[in-house]
C-alpha positions in Angstrom: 17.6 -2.3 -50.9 19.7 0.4 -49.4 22.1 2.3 -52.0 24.2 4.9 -50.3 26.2 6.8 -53.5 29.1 8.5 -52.8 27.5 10.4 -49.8 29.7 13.6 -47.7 29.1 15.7 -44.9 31.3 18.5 -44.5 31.7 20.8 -41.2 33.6 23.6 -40.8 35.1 22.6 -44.4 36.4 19.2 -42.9 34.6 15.9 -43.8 33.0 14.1 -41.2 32.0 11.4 -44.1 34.0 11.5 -47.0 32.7 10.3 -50.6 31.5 6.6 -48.9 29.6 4.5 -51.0 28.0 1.0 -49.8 25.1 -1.3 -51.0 23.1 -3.1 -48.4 21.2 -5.9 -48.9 17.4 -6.4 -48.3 17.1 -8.7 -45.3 20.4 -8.6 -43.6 22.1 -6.8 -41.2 24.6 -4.2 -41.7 26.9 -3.2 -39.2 29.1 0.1 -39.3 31.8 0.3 -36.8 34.4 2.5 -36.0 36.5 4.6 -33.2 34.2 7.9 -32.0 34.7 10.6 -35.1 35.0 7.7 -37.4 31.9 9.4 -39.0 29.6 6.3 -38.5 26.8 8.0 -36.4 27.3 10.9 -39.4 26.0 8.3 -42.0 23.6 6.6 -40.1 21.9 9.9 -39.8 22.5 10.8 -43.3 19.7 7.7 -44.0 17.4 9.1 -42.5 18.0 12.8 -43.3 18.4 13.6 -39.5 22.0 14.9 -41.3 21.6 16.5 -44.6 24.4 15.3 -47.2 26.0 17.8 -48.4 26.5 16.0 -51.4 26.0 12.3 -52.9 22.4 10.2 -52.8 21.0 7.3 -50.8 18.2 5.4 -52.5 15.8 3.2 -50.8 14.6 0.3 -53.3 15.2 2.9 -56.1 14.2 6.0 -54.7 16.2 8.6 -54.3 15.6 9.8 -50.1 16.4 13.5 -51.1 12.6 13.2 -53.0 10.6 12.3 -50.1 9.8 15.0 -47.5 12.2 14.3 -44.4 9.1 13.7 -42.0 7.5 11.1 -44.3 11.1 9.6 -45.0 11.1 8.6 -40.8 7.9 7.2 -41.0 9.2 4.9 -43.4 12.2 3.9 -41.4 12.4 2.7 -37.7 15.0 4.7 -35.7 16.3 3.1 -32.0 18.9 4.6 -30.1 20.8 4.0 -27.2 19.3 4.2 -23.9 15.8 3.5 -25.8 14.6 7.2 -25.8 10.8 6.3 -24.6 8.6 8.7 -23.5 8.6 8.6 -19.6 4.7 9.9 -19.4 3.1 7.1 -21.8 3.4 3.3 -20.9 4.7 0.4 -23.0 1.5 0.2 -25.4 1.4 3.9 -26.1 5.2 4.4 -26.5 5.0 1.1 -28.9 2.5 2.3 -31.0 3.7 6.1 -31.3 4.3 6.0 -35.1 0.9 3.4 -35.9 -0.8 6.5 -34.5 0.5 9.0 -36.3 -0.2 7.6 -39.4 -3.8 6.8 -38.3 -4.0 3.4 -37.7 -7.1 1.8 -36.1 -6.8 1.1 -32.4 -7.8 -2.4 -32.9 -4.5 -2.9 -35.5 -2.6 -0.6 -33.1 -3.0 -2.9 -30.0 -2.7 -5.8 -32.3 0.4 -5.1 -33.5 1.5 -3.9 -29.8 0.7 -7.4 -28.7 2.5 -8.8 -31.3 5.4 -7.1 -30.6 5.3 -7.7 -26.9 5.2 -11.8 -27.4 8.3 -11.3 -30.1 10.3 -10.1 -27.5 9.3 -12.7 -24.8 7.4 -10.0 -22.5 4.4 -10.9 -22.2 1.5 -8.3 -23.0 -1.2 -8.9 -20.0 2.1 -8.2 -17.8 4.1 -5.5 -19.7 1.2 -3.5 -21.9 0.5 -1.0 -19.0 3.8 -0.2 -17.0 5.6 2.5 -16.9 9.6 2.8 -19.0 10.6 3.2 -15.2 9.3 0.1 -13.9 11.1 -1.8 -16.5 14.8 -3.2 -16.5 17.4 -1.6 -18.3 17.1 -4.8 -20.9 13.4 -4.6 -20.8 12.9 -0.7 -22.0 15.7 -1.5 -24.6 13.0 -4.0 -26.2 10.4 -2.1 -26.0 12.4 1.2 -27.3 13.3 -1.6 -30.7 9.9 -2.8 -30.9 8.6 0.8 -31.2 11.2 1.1 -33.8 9.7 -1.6 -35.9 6.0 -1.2 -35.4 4.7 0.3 -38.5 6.6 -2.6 -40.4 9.0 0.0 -41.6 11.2 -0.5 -44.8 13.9 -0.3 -42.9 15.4 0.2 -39.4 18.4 2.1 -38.0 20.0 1.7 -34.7 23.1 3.8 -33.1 24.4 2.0 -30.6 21.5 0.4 -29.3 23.0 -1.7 -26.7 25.8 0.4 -25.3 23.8 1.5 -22.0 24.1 -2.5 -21.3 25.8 -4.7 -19.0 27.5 -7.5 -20.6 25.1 -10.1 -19.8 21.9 -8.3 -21.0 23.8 -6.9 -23.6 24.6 -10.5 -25.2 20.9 -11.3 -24.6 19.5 -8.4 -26.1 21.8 -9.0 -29.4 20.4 -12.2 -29.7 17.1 -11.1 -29.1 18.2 -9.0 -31.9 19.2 -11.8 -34.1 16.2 -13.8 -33.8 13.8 -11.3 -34.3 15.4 -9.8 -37.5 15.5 -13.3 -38.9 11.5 -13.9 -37.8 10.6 -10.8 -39.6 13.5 -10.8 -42.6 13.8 -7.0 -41.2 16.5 -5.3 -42.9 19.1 -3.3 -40.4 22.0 -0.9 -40.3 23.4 -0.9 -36.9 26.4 1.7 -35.6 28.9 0.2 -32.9 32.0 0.9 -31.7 32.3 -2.9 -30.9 33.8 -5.1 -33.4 32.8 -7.9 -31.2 29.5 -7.0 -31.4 29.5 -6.3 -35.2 30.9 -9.7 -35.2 28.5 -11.7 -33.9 25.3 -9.8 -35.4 26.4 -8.3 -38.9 25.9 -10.2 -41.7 27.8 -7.9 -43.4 30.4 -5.1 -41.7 31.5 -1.9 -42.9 34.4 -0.3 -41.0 34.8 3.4 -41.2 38.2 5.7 -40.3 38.7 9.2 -40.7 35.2 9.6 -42.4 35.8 7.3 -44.8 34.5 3.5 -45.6 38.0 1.1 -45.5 36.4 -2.0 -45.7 32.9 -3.2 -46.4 32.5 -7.2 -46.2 31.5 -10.3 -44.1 32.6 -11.1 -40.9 34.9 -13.7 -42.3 36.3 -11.5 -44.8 37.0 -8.4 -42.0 38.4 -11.3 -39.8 40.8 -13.2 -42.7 42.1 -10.5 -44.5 42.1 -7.1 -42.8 42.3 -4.2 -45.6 44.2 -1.8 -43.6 46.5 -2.0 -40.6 43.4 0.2 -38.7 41.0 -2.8 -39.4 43.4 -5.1 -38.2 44.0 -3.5 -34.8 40.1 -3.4 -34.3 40.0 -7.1 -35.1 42.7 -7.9 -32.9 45.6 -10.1 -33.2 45.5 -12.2 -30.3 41.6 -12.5 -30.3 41.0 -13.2 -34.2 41.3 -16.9 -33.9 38.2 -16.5 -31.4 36.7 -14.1 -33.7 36.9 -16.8 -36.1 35.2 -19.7 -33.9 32.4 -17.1 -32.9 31.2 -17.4 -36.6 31.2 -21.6 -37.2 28.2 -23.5 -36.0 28.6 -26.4 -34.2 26.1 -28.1 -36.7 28.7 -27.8 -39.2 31.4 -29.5 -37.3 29.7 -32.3 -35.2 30.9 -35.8 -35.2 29.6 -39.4 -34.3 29.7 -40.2 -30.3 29.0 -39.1 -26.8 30.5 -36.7 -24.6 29.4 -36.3 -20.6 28.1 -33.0 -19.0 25.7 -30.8 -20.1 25.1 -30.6 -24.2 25.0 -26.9 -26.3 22.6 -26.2 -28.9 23.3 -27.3 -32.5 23.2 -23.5 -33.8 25.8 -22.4 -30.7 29.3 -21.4 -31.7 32.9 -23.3 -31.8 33.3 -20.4 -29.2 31.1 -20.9 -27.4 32.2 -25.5 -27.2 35.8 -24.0 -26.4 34.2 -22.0 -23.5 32.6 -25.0 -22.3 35.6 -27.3 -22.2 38.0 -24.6 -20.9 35.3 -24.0 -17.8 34.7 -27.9 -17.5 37.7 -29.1 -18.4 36.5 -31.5 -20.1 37.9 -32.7 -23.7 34.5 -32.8 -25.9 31.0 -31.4 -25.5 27.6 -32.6 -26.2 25.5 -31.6 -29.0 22.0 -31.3 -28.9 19.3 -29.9 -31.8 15.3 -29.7 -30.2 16.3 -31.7 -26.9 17.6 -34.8 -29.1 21.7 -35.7 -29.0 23.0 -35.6 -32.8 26.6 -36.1 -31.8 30.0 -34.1 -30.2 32.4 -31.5 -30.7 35.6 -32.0 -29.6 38.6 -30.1 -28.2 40.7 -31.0 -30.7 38.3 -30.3 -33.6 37.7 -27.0 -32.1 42.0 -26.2 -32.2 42.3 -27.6 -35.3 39.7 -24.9 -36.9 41.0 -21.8 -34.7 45.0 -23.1 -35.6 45.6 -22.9 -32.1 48.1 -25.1 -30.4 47.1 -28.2 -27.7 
């Protein structure tokens, strides 16, 4: 969908991006990450023509983004940033459906899609539609600033570090609010982090950026498994990749006959998150559970075995 050819911006006669070339796929997520001046934010904006390249092309399903006019280019794409950017003075509906209404929709579609959005994101609209940005939660105005973001069913949408104004705890929920909604709506997304962690565990692909240029560009897996550069490797993490590793294996993939006592973790839940439950519990194997019903266990041992970590 997204073909970014050989794209530079220079300032001052330095390049902040340097010749980086990606494809991304329609559908997917895309996460760029890097250290700050890794040139990330640089080509996120280069998307969308908020930076102009200074040379190179990005094409959007064929077309070339230097041949549409910048203004109609953003209507096209959803943009969220971090700390939501919503306009204090309009509440949640009118903040929502900003770009609907600049490109004329009918109020009846307008609070429609509104609506639509709201339920998505689990906030219900009877309750949410008329406050205020500052009578919502941080976690709360970070939704609505994503919904906004993708309520003219644009071709594509951007985010720059949407989640970094987030505790941990909503942070994690808002990622896999995130998830679930990008997989609902088969959006496709490009995503800027500093956090490998986070481009971990949402990126379906991850494109790591040092020095203005693109180092490596592959899955999670692949970033994981065989670093391309000793800079990649030292944002993966020595001691941490064998978690890295179990953060990306389903516990439906792994499950075995039998039982296990205490509480059971969803089927689609990580071998991460089965080693977190029996290091808390201390308890040898957990439960596994898909739509309320038991289909088996993981154990302790299983969960070793894949990460290569010792008993």
């Amino acid at each position: 969908m997204i073909e970014i050819d050989r794209i530079t911006k220079i300032y001052n006669g330095v390049p902040a991006v340097d010749a980086v070339t990606m494809t991304v796929e329609s559908g997917t997520i895309t996460v760029i990450v890097g250290t700050s001046g890794s040139g990330k934010t640089t080509l996120l904006r280069m998307i969308n023509r908020l930076e102009e390249p200074t040379s190179g092309e990005v094409r959007i399903n064929g077309e070339s983004t230097l041949e549409i006019k910048p203004h109609l280019l953003r209507r096209r794409i959803g943009y969220a940033i971090q700390g939501h950017g919503l306009f204090p003075h309009h509440n949640v509906a009118r903040n929502i459906g900003a770009v609907p209404t600049l490109l004329n929709w009918p109020k009846d579609k307008i609070r429609a899609r509104v609506d639509e959005l709201l339920t998505l994101f689990s906030m219900e609209p009877a309750e949410f539609r008329d406050r205020f940005p500052a009578e919502l939660s941080g976690g709360q105005q970070q939704r609505v600033g994503v919904a906004r973001a993708l309520a003219s069913r644009p071709d594509l949408l951007l985010m720059d570090e949407p989640f970094g104004a987030l505790d941990p705890i909503i942070r994690a929920r808002a990622q896999d609010d995130l998830r679930r909604i990008q997989r609902a709506l088969g959006s496709t997304i490009v995503l800027v982090s500093h956090d490998m962690e986070e481009a971990i565990r949402l990126g379906d692909r991850v494109a790591v950026m040092d020095g203005g240029q693109l180092v490596q560009h592959g899955t999670p897996a692949d970033i994981i498994a065989n670093p391309a550069t000793p800079f990649v490797a030292d944002m993966v993490g020595d001691m941490e990749r064998p978690l890295r590793l179990l953060s990306l294996v389903p516990l439906a993939e792994v499950v075995e006959d039998g039982g296990a006592p205490g509480a059971a973790l969803p089927a689609d839940g990580s071998l991460r998150d089965a080693l977190s439950a029996c290091l808390w519990t201390g308890r040898t194997a957990v439960p596994v559970e898909r739509e309320g019903a038991l289909i088996g266990r993981v154990t302790l041992e299983t969960i070793r075995a894949r990460a290569g970590l010792r008993a």
